[in-house]
C-alpha positions as CSV (number, residue, x, y, z in Angstrom):
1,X,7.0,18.0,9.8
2,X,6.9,21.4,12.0
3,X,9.1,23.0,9.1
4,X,6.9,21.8,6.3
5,X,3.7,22.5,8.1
6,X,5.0,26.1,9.1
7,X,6.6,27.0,6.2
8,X,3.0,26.5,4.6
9,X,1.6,28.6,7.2
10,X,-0.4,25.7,8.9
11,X,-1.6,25.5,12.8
12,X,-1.3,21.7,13.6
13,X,-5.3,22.0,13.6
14,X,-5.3,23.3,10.1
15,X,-3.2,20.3,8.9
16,X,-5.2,18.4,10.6
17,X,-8.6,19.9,8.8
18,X,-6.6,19.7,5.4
19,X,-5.4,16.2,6.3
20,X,-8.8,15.2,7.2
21,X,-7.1,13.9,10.8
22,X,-7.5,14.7,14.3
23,X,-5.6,17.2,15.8
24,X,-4.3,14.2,18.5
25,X,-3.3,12.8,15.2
26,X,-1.1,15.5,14.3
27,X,0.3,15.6,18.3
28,X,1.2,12.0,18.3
29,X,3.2,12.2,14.9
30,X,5.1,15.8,16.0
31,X,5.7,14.0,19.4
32,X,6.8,10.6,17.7
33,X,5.9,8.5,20.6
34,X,3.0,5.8,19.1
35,X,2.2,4.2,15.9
36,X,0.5,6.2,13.5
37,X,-1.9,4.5,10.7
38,X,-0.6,4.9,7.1
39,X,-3.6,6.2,6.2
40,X,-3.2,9.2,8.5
41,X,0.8,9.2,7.2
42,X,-0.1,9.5,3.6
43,X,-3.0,12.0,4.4
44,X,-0.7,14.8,5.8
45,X,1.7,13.8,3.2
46,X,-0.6,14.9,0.5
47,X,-1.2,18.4,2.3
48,X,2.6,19.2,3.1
49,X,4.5,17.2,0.4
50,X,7.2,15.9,2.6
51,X,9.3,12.7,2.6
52,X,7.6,9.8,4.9
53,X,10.5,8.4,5.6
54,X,11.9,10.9,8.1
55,X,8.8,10.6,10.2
56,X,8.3,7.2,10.4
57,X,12.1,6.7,11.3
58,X,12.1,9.4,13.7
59,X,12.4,6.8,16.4
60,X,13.9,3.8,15.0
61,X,17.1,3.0,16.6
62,X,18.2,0.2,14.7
63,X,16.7,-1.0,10.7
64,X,17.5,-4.4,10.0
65,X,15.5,-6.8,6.7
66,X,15.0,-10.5,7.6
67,X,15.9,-11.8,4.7
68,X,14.8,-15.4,6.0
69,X,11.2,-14.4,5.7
70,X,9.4,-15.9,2.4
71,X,6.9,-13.5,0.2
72,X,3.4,-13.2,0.6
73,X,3.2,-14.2,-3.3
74,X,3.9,-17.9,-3.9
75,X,3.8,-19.8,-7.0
76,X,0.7,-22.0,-7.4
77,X,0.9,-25.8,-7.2
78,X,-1.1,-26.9,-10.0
């Protein structure tokens, strides 16, 4: 994100005035270290163009899909 947001020229509080975000909203995603709304996510996306991915999995150790769990979309019994 520091790349993208340089590369444009951007302060962190500029992306955040583009973004329409805090600045604390841009420090918590640079520093990785709590959850981050995808509101906010998509937000900064829009102003720097970037890949979510690599932020959001900036601190994911392990990925795993429970493939036990049953969709939110069900047939209806009639």
């Amino acid at each position: 994100m520091k790349t993208a947001r340089k590369a444009k020229g951007l302060t962190q509080q500029e992306l955040a005035n583009e973004a329409r975000v805090s600045l604390r909203t841009v420090q918590r995603i640079k520093k990785g270290t709590e959850e981050i709304s995808g509101f906010s996510l998509r937000q900064i996306n829009k102003i720097l163009n970037i890949p979510l991915e690599p932020i959001i999995m900036q601190n994911v150790v392990e990925r795993s899909i429970d493939t036990n769990q049953i969709g939110s979309i069900r047939e209806g019994v009639n």
